[in-house]
MDAnalysis code that builds the backbone (N, CA, C; Angstrom):
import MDAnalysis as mda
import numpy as np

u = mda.Universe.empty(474, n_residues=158, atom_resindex=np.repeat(np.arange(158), 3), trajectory=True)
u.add_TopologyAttr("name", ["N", "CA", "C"] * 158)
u.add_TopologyAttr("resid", np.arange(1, 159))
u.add_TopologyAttr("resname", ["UNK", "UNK", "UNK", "UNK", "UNK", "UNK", "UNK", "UNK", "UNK", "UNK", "UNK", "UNK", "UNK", "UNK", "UNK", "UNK", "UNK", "UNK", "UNK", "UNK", "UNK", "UNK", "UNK", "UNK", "UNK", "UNK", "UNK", "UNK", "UNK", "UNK", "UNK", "UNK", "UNK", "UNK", "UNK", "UNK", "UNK", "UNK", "UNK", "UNK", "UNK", "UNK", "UNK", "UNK", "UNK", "UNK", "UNK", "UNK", "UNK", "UNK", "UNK", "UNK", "UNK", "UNK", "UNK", "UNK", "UNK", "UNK", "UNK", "UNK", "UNK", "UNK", "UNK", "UNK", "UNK", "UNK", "UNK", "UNK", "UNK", "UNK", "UNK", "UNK", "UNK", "UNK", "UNK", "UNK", "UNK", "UNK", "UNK", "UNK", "UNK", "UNK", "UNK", "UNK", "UNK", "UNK", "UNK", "UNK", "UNK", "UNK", "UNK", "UNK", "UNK", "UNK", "UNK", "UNK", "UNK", "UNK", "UNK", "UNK", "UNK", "UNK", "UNK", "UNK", "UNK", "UNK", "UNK", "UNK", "UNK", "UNK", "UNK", "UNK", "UNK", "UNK", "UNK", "UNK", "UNK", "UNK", "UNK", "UNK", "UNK", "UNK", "UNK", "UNK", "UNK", "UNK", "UNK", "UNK", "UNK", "UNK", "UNK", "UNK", "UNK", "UNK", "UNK", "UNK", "UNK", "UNK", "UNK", "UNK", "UNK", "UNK", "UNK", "UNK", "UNK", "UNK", "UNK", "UNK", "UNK", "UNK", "UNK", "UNK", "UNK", "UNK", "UNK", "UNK", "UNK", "UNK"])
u.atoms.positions = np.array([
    [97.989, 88.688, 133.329],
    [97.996, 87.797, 132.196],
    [99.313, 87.944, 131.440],
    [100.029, 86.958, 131.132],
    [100.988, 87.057, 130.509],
    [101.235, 86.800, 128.737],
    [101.982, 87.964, 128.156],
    [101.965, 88.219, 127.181],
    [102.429, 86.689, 126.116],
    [101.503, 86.710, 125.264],
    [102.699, 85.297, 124.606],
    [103.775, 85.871, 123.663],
    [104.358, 84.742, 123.757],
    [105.879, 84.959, 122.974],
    [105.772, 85.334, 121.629],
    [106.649, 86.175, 120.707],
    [106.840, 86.396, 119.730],
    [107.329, 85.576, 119.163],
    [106.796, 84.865, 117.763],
    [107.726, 83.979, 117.441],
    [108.468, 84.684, 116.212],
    [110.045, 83.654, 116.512],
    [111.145, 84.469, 116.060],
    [111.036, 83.760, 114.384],
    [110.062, 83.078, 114.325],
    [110.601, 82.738, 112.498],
    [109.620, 84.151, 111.827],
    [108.696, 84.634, 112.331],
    [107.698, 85.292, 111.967],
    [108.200, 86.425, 111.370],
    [108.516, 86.975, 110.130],
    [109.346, 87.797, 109.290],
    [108.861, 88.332, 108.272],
    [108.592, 89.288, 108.340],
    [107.951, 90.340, 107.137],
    [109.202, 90.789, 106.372],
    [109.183, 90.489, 105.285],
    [110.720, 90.623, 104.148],
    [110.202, 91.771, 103.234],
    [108.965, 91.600, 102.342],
    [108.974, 92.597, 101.351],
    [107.147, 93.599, 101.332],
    [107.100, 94.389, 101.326],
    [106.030, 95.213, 101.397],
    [105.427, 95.859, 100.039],
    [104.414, 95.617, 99.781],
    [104.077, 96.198, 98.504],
    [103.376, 97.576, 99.168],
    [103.651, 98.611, 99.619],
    [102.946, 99.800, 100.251],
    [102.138, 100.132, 98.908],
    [102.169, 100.357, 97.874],
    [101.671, 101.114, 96.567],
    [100.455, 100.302, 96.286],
    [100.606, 99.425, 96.920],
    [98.800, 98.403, 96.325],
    [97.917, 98.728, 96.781],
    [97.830, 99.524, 97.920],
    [96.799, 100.171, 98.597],
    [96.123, 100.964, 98.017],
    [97.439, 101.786, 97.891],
    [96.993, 103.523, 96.795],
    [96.336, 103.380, 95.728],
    [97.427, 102.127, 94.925],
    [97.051, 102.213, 93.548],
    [95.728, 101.223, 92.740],
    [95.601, 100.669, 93.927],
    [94.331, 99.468, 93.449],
    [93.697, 99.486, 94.593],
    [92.205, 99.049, 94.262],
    [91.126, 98.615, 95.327],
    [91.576, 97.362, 95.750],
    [91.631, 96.760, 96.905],
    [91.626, 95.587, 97.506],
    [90.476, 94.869, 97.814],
    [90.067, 93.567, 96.591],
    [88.557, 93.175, 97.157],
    [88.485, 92.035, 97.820],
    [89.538, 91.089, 97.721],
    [90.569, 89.969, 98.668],
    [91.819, 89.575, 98.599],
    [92.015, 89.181, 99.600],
    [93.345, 88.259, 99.777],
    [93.560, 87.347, 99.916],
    [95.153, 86.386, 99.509],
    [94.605, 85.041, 99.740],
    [96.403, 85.144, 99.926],
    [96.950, 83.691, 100.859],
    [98.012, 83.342, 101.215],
    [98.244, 82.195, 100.320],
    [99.683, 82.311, 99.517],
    [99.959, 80.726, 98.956],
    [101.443, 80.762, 99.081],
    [102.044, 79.353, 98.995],
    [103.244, 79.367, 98.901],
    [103.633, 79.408, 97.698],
    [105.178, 79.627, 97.614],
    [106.437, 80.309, 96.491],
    [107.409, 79.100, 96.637],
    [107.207, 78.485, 95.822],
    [108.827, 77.680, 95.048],
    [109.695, 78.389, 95.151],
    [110.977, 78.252, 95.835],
    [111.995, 78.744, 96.132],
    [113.506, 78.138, 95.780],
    [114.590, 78.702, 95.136],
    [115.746, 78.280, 95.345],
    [116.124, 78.377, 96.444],
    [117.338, 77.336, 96.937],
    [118.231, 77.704, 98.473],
    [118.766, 79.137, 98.599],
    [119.121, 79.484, 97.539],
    [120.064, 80.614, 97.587],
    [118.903, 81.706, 97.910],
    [117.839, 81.421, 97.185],
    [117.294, 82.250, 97.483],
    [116.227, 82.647, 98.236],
    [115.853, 81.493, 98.841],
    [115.738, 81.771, 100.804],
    [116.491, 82.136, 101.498],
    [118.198, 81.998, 101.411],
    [119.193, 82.544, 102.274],
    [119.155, 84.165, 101.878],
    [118.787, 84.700, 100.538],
    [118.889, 85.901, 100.370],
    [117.537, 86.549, 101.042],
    [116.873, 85.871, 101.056],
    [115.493, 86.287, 101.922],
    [115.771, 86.958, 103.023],
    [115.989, 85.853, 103.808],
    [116.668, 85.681, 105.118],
    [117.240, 87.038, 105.392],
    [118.035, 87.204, 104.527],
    [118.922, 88.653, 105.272],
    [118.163, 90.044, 104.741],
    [117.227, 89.890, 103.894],
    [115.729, 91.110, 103.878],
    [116.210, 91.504, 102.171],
    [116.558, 90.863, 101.640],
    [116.804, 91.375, 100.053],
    [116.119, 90.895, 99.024],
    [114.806, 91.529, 99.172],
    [113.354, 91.154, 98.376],
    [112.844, 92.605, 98.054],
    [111.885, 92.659, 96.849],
    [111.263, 93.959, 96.461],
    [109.980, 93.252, 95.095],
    [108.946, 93.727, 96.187],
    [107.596, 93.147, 95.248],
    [106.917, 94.114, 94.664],
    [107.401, 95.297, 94.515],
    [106.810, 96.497, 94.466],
    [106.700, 96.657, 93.245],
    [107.291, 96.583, 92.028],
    [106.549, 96.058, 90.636],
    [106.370, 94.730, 90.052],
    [106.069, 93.719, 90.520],
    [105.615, 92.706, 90.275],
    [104.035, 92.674, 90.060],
    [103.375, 91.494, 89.734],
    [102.184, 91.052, 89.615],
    [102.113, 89.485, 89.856],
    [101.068, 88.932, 90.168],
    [100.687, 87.044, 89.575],
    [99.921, 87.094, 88.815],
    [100.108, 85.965, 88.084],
    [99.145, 85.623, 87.018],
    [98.936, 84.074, 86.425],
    [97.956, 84.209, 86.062],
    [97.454, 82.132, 85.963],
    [97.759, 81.973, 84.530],
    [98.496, 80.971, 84.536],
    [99.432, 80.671, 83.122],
    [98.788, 79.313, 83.263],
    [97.958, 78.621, 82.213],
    [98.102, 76.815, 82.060],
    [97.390, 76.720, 83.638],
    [96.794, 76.542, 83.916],
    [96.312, 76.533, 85.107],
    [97.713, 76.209, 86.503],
    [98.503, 77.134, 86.017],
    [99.542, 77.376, 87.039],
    [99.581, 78.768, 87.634],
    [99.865, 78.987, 88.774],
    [99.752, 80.689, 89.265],
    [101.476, 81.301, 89.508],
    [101.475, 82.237, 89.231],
    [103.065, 82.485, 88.452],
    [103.035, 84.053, 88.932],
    [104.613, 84.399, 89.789],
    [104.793, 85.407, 90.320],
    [105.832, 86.215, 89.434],
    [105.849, 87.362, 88.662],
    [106.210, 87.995, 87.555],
    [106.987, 89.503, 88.122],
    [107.907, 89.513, 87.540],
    [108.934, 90.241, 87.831],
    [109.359, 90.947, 89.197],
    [109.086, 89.559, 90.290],
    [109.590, 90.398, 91.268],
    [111.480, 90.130, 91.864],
    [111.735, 90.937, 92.303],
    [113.192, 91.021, 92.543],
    [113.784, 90.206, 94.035],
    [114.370, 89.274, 93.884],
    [115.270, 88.656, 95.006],
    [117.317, 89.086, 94.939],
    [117.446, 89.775, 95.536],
    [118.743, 90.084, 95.724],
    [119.430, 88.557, 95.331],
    [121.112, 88.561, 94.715],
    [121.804, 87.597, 94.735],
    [122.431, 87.192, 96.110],
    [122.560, 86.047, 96.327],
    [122.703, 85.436, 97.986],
    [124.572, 85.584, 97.769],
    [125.463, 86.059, 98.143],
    [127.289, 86.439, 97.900],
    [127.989, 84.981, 98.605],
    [127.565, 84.644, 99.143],
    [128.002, 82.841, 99.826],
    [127.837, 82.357, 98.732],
    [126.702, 81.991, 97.943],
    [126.261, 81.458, 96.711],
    [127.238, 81.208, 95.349],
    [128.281, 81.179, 95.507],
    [129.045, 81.729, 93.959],
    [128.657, 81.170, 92.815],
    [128.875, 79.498, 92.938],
    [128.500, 78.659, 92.238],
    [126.811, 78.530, 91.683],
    [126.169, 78.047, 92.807],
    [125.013, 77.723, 92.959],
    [123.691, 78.676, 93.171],
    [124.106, 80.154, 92.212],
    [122.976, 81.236, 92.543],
    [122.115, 81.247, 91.419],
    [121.055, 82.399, 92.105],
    [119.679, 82.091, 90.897],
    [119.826, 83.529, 90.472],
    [118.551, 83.323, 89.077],
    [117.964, 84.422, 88.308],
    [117.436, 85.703, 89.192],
    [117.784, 87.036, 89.526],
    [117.210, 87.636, 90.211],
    [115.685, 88.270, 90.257],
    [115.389, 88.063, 88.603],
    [113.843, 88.086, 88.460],
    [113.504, 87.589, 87.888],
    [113.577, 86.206, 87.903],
    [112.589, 84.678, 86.747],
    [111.292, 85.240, 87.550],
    [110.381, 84.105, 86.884],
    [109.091, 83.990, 87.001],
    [109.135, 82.609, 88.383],
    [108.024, 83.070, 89.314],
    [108.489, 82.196, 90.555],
    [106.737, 81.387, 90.606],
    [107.188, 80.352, 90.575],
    [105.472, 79.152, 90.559],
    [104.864, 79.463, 92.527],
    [103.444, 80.148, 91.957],
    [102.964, 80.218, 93.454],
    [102.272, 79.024, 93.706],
    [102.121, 78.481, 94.860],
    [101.097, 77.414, 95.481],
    [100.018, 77.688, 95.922],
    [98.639, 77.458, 95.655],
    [97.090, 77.456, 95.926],
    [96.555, 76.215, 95.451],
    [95.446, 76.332, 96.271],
    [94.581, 74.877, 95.962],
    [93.846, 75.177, 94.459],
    [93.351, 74.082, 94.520],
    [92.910, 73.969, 93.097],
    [91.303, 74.732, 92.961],
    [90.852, 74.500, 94.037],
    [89.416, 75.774, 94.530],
    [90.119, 76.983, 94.063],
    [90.880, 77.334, 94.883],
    [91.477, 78.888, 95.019],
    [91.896, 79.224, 93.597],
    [92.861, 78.707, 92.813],
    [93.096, 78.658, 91.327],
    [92.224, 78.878, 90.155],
    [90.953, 77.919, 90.637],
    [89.606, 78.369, 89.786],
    [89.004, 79.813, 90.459],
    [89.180, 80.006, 91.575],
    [88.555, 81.414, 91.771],
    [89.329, 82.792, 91.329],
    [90.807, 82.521, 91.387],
    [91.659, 83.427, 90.911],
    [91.497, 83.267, 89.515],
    [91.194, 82.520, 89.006],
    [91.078, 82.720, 87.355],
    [89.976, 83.564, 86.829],
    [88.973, 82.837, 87.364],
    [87.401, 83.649, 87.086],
    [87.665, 84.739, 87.501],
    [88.096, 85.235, 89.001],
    [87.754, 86.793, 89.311],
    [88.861, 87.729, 88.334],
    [90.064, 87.223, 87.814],
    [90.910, 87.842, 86.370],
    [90.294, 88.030, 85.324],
    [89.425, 87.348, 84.997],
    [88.724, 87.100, 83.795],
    [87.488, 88.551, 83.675],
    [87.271, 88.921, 85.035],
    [86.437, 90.045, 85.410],
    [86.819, 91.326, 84.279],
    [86.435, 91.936, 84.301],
    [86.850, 93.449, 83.720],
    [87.129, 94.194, 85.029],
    [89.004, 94.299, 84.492],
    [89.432, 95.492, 85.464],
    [90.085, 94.955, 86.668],
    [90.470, 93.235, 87.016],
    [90.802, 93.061, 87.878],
    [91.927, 92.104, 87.813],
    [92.781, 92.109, 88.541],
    [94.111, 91.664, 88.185],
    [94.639, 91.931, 90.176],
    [95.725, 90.582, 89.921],
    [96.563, 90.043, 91.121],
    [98.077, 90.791, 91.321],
    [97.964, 91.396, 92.750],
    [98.698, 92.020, 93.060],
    [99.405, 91.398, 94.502],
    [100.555, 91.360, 94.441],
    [101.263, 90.959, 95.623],
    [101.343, 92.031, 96.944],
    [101.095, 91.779, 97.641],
    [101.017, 92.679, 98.930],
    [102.190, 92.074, 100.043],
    [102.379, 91.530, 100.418],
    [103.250, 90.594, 101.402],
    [103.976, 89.937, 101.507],
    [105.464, 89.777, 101.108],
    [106.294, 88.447, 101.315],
    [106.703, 88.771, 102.619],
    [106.673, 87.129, 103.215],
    [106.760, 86.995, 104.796],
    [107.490, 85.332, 104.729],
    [107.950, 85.522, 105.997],
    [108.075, 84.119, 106.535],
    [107.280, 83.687, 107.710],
    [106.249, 82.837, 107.385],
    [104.906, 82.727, 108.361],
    [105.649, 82.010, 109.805],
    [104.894, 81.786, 110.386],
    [105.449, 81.205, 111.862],
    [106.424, 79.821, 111.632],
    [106.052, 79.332, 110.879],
    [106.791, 77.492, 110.773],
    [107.913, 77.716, 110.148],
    [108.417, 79.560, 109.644],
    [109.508, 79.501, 108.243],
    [109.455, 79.510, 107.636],
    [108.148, 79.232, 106.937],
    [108.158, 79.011, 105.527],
    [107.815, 80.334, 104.367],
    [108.235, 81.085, 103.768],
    [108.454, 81.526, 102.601],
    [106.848, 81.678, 102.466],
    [106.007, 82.784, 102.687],
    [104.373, 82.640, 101.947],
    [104.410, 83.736, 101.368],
    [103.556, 84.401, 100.460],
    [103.085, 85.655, 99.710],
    [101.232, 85.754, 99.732],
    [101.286, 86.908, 100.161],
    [99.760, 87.377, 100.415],
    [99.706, 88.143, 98.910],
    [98.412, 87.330, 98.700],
    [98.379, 88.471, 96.930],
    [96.841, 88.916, 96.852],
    [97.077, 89.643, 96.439],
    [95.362, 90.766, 96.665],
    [94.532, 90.576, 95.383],
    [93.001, 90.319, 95.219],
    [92.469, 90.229, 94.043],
    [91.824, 91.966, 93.871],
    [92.578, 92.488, 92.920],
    [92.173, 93.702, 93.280],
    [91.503, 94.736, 91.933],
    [91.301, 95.497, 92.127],
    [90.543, 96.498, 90.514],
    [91.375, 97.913, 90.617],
    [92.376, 98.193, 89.737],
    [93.025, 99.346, 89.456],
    [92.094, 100.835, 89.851],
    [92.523, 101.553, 90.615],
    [91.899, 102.749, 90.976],
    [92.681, 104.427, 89.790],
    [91.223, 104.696, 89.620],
    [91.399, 105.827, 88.978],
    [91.856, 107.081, 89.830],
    [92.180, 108.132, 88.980],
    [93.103, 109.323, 89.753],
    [91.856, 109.703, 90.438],
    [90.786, 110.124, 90.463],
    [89.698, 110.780, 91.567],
    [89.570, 109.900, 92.572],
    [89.666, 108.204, 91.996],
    [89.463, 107.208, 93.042],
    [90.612, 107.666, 93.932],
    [91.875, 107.636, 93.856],
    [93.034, 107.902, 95.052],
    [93.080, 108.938, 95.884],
    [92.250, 110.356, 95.020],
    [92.361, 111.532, 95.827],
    [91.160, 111.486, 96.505],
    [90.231, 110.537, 96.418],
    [89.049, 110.620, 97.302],
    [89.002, 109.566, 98.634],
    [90.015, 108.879, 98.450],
    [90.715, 107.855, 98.965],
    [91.931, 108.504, 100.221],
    [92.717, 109.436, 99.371],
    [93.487, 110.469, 99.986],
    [92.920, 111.241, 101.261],
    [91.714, 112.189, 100.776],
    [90.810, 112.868, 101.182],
    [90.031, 112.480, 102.279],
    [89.490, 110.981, 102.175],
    [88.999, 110.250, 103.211],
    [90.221, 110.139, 104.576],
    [91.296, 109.920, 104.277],
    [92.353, 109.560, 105.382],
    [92.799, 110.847, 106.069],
    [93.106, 111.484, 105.448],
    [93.451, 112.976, 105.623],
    [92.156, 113.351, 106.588],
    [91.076, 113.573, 106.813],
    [89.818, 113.521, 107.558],
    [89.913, 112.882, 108.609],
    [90.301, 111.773, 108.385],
    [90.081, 110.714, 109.804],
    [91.342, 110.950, 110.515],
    [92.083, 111.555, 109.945],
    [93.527, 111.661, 110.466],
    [93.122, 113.243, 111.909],
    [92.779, 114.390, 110.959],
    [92.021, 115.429, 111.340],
    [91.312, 115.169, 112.520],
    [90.333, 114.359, 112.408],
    [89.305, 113.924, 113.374],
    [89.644, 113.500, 114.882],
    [90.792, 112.370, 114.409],
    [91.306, 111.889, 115.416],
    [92.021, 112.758, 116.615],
    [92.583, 113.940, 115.877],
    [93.714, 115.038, 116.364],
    [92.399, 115.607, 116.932],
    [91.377, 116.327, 116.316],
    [90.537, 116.955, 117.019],
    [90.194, 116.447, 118.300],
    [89.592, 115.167, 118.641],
    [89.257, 113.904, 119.303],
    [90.456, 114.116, 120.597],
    [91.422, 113.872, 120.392],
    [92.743, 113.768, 121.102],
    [92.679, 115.227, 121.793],
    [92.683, 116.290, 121.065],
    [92.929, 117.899, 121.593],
    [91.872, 117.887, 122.742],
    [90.605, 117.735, 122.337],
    [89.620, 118.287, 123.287],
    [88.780, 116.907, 123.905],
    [89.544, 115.877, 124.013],
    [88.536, 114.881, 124.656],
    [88.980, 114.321, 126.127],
])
């Protein structure tokens, strides 16, 4: 059977690793990001960082908050803000559900993913998630650390 092709637009740019640790993940959802030119070309060459950012529903608009896009150096004239506020795209279902589940106690939108999906296009995976307490992470910790253990045991003598 032959393997299928990798497709080459398919591009993972920015990683939120800390959303895991630091918050419960109770979903995810994919929307698109309004973009300057410049600053898809800065994409492009991997100069993104979502790692203190958040979204949040402003006016029934969904709005990506302080995350960082490198300046594009071709650009001289025609470059952008390196951390404005960036308008996300979701349906209008999805918008009412991201509002209500904010409205929750304790739960708030976290970016996990900027990518360029298969077609090219610029998407962000953002997590509806509930802030984890310090016992929550070390029990969280504790759990992985185990399975990690387990596995090695598993591997040694199986």
């Amino acid at each position: 059977m032959a393997k299928p092709k990798e497709n080459p637009n398919y591009k993972v740019i920015a990683e939120n690793r800390r959303a895991r640790y630091d918050y419960a993940i109770e979903d995810d959802i994919e929307c698109g990001i309004i973009l300057e030119g410049s600053e898809v070309k800065s994409l492009r060459q991997g100069g993104a960082n979502i790692a203190e950012s958040y979204a949040t529903v402003d006016n029934g608009e969904l709005w990506l908050v302080n995350s960082y896009i490198a300046p594009y150096e071709q650009a001289k004239t025609f470059t952008h803000e390196e951390k404005r506020r960036r308008k996300l795209l979701v349906s209008r279902k999805e918008m009412a559900r991201l509002w209500s589940e904010t409205q929750r106690k304790g739960m708030t939108l976290v970016p996990l993913v900027l990518y360029f999906n298969h077609r090219g296009l610029a998407k962000l995976k953002i997590g509806i998630a509930k802030g984890k307490q310090n016992h929550d992470k070390r029990e969280t910790e504790a759990k992985r650390d185990w399975n990690r253990q387990k596995q090695r045991l598993l591997k040694d003598h199986g």
